[in-house]
PDB file with SEQRES, HELIX, SHEET and CRYST1 records, atoms N, CA, C and O in Angstrom:
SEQRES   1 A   45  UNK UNK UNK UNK UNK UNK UNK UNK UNK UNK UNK UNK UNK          
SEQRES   2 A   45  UNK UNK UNK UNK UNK UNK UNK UNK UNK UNK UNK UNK UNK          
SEQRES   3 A   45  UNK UNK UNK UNK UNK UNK UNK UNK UNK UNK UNK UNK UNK          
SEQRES   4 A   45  UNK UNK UNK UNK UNK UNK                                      
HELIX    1 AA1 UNK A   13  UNK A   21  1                                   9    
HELIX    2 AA2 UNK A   28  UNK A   39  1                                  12    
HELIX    3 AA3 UNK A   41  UNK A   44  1                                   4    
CRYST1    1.000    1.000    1.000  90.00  90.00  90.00 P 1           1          
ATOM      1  N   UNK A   1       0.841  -1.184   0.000  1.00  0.00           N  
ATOM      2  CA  UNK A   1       0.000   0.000   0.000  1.00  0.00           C  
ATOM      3  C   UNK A   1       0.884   1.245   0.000  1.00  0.00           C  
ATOM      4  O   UNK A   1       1.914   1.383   0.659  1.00  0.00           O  
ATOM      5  N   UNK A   2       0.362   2.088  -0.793  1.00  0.00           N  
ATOM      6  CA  UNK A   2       1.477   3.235  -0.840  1.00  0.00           C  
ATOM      7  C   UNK A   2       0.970   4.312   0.444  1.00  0.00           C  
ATOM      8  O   UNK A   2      -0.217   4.477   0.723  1.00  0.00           O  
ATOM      9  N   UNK A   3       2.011   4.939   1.093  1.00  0.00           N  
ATOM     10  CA  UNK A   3       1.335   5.852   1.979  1.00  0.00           C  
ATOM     11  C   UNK A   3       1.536   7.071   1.416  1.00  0.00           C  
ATOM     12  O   UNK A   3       2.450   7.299   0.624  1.00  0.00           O  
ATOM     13  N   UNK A   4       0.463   8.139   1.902  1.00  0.00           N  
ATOM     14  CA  UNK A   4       0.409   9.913   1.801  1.00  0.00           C  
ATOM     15  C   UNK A   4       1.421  10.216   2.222  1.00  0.00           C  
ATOM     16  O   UNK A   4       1.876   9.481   3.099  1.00  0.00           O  
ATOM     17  N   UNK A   5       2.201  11.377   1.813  1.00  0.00           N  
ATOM     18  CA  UNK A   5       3.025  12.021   2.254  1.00  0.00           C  
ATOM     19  C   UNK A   5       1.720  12.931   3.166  1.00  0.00           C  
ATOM     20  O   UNK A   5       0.722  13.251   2.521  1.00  0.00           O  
ATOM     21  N   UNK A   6       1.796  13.266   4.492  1.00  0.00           N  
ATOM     22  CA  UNK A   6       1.039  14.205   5.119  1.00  0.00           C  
ATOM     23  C   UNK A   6       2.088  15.629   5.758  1.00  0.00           C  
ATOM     24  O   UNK A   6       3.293  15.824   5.599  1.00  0.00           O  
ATOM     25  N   UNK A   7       1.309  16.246   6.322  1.00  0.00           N  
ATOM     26  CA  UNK A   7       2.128  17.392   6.506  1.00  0.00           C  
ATOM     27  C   UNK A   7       1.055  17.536   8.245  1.00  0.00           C  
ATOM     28  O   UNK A   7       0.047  16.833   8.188  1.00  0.00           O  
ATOM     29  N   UNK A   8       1.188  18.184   9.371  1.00  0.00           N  
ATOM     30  CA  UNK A   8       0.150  19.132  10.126  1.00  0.00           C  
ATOM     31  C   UNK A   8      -0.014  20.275   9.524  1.00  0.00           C  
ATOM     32  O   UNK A   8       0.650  20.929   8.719  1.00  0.00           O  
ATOM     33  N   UNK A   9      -1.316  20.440  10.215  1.00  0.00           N  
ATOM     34  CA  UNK A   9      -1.663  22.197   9.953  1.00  0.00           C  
ATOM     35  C   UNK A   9      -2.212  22.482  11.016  1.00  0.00           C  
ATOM     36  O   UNK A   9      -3.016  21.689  11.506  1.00  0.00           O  
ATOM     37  N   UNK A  10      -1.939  23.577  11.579  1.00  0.00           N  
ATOM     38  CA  UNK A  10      -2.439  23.863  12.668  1.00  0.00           C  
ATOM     39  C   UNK A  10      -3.816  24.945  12.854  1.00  0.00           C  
ATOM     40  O   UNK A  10      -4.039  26.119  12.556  1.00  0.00           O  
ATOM     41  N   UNK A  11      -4.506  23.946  13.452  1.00  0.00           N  
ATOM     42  CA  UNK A  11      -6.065  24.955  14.170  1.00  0.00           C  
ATOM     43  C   UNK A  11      -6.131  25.225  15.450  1.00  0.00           C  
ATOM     44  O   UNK A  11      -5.264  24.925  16.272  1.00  0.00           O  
ATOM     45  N   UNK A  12      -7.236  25.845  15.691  1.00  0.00           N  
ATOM     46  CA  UNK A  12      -7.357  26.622  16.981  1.00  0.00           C  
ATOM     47  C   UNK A  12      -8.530  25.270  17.860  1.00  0.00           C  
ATOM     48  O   UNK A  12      -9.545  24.767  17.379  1.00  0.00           O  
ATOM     49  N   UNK A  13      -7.988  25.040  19.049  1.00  0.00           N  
ATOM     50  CA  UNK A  13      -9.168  23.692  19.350  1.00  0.00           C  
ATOM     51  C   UNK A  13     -10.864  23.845  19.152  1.00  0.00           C  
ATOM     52  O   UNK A  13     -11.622  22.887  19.002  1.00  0.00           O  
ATOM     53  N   UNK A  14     -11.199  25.034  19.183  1.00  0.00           N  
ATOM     54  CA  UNK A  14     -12.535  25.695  18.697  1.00  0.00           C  
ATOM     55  C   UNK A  14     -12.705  25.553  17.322  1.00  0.00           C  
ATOM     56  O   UNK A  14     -13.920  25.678  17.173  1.00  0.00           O  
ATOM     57  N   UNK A  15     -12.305  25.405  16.452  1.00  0.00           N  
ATOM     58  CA  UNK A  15     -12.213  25.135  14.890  1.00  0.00           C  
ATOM     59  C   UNK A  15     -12.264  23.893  14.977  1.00  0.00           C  
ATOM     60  O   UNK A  15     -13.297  23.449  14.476  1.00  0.00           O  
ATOM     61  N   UNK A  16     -11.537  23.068  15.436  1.00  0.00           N  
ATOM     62  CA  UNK A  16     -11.522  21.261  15.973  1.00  0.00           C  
ATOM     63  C   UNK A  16     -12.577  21.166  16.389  1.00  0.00           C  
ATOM     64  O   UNK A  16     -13.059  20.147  15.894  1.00  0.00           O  
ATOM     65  N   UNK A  17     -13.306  21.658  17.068  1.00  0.00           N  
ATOM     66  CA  UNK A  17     -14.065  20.991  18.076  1.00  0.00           C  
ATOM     67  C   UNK A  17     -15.729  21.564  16.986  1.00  0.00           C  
ATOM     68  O   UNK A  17     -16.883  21.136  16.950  1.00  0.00           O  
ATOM     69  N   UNK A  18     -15.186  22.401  16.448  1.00  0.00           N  
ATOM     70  CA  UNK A  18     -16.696  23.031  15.956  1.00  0.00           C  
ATOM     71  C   UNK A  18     -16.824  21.648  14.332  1.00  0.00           C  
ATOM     72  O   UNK A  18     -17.846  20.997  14.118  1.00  0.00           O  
ATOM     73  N   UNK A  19     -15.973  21.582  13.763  1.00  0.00           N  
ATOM     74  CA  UNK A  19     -15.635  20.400  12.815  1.00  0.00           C  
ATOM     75  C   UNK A  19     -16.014  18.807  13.206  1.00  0.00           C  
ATOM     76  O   UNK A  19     -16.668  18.107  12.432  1.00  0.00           O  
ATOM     77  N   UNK A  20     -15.591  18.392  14.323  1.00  0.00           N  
ATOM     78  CA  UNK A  20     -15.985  17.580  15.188  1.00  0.00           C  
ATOM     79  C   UNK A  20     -17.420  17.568  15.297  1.00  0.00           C  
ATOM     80  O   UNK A  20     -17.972  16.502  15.026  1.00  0.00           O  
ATOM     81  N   UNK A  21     -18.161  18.589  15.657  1.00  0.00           N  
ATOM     82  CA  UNK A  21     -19.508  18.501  16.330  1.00  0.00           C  
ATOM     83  C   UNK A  21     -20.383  18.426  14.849  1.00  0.00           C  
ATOM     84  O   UNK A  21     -21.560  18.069  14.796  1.00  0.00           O  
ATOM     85  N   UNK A  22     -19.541  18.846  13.633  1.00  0.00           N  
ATOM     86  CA  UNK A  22     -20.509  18.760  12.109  1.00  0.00           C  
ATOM     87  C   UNK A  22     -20.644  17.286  12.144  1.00  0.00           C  
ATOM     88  O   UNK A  22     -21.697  17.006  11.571  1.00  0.00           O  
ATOM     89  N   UNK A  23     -19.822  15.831  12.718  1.00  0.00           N  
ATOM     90  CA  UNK A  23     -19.951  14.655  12.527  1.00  0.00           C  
ATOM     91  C   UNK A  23     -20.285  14.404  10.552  1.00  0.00           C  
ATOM     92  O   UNK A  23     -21.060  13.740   9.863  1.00  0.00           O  
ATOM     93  N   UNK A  24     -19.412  15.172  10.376  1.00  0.00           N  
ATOM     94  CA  UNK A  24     -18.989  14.548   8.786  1.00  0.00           C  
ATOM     95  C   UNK A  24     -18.026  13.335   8.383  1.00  0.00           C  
ATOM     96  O   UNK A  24     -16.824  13.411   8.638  1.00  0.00           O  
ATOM     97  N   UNK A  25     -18.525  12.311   7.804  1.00  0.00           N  
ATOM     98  CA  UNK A  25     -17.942  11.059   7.801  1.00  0.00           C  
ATOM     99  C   UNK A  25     -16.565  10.990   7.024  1.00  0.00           C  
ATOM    100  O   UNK A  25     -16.146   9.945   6.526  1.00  0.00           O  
ATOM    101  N   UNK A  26     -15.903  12.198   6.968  1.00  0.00           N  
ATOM    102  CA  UNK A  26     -14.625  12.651   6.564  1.00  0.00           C  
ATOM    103  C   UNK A  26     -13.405  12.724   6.948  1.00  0.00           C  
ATOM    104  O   UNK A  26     -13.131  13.140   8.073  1.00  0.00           O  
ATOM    105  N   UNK A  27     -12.359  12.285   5.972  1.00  0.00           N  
ATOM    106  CA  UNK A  27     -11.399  13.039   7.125  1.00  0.00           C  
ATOM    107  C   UNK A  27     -11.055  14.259   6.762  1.00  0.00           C  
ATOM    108  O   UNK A  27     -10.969  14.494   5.556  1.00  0.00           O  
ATOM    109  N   UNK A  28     -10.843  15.069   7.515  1.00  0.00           N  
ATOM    110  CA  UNK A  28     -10.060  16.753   7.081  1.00  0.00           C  
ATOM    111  C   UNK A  28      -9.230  16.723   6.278  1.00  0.00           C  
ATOM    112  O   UNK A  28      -9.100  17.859   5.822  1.00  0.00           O  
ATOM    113  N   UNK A  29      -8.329  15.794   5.667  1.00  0.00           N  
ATOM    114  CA  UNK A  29      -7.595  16.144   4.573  1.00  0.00           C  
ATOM    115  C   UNK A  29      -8.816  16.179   3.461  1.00  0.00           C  
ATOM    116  O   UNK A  29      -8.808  17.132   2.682  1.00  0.00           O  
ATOM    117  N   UNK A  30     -10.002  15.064   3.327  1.00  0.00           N  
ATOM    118  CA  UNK A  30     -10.951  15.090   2.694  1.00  0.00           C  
ATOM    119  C   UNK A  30     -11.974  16.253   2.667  1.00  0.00           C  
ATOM    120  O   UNK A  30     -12.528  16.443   1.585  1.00  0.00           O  
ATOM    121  N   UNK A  31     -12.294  17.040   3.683  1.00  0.00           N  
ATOM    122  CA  UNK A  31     -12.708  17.601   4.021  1.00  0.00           C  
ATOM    123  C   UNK A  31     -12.389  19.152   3.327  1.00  0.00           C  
ATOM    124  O   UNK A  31     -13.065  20.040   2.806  1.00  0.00           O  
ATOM    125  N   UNK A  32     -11.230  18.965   3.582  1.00  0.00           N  
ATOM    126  CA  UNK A  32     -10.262  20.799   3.119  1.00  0.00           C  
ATOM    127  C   UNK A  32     -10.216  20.232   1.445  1.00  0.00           C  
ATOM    128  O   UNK A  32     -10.284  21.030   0.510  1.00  0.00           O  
ATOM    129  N   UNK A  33     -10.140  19.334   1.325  1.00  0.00           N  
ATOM    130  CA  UNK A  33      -9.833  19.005  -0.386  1.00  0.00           C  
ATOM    131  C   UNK A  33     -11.250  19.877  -0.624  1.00  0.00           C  
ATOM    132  O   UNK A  33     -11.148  21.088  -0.824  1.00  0.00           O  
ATOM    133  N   UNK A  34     -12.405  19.320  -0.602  1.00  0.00           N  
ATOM    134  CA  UNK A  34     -13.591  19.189  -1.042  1.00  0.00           C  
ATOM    135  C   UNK A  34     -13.653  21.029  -1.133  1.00  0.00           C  
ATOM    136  O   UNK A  34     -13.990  21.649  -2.141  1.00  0.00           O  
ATOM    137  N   UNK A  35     -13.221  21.672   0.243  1.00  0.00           N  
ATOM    138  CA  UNK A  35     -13.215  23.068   0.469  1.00  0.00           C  
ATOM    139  C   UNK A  35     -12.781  24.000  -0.345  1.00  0.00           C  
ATOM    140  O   UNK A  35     -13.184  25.161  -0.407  1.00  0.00           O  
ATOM    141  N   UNK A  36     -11.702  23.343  -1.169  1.00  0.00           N  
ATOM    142  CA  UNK A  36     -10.199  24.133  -2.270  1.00  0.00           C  
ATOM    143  C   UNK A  36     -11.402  24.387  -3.628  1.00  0.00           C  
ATOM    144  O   UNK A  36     -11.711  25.379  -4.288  1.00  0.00           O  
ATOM    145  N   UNK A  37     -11.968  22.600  -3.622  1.00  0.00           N  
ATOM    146  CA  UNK A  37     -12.718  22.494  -5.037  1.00  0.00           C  
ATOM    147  C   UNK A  37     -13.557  23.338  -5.050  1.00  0.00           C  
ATOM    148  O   UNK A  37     -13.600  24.020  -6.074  1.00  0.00           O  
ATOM    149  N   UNK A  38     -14.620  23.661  -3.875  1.00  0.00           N  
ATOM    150  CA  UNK A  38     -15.742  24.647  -3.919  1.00  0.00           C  
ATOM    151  C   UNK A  38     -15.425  26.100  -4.256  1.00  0.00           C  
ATOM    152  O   UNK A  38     -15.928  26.805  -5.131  1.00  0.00           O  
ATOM    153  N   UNK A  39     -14.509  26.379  -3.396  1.00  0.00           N  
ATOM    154  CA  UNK A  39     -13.425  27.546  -3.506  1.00  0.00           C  
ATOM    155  C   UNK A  39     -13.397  28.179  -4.830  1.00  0.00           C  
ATOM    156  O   UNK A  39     -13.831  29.245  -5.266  1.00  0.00           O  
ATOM    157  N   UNK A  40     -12.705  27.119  -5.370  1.00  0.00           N  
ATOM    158  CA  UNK A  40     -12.231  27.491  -6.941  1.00  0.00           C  
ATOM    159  C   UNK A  40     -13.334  27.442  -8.239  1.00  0.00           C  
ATOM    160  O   UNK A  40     -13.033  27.816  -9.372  1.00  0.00           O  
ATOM    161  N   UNK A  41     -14.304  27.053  -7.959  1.00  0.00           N  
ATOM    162  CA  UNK A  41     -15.036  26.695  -8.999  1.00  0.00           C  
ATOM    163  C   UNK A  41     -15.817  28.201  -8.584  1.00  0.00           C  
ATOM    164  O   UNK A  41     -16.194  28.876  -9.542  1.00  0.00           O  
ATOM    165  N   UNK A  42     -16.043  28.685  -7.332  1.00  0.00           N  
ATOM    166  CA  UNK A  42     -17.136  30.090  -7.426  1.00  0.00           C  
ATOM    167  C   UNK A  42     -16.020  30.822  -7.451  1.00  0.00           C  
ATOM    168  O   UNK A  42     -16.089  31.647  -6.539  1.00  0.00           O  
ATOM    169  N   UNK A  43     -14.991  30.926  -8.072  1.00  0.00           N  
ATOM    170  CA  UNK A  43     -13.838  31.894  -8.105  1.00  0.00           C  
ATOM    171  C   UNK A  43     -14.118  32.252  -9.976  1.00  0.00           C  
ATOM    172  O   UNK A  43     -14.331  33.314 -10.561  1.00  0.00           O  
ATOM    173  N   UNK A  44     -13.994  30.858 -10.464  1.00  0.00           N  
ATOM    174  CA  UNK A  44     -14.595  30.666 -11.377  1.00  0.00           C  
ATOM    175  C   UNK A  44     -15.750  31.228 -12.475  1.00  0.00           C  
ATOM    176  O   UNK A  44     -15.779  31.416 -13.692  1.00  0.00           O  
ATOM    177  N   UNK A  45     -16.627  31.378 -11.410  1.00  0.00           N  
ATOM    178  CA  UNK A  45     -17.554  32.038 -12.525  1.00  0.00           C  
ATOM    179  C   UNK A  45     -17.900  33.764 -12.189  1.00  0.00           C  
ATOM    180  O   UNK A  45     -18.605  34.414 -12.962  1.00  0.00           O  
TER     181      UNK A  45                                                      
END                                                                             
């Protein structure tokens, strides 16, 4: 199995904890991906 290169990023535990309480079946690297795509596409038009 190949592994991710990962990196940290650092949040504030209130940003954690408010992410946490959305109970999205994600993980935050999944999560911030999905965020970049939305990002860019209403940058977009």
């Amino acid at each position: 199995m190949r592994k991710k290169k990962l990196t940290s990023i650092q949040v504030s535990t209130e940003t954690r904890d408010r992410l946490y309480r959305l109970k999205f079946r994600k993980t935050y690297d999944e999560f911030l991906w999905e965020l970049c795509e939305l990002f860019e596409r209403s940058q977009e038009e």
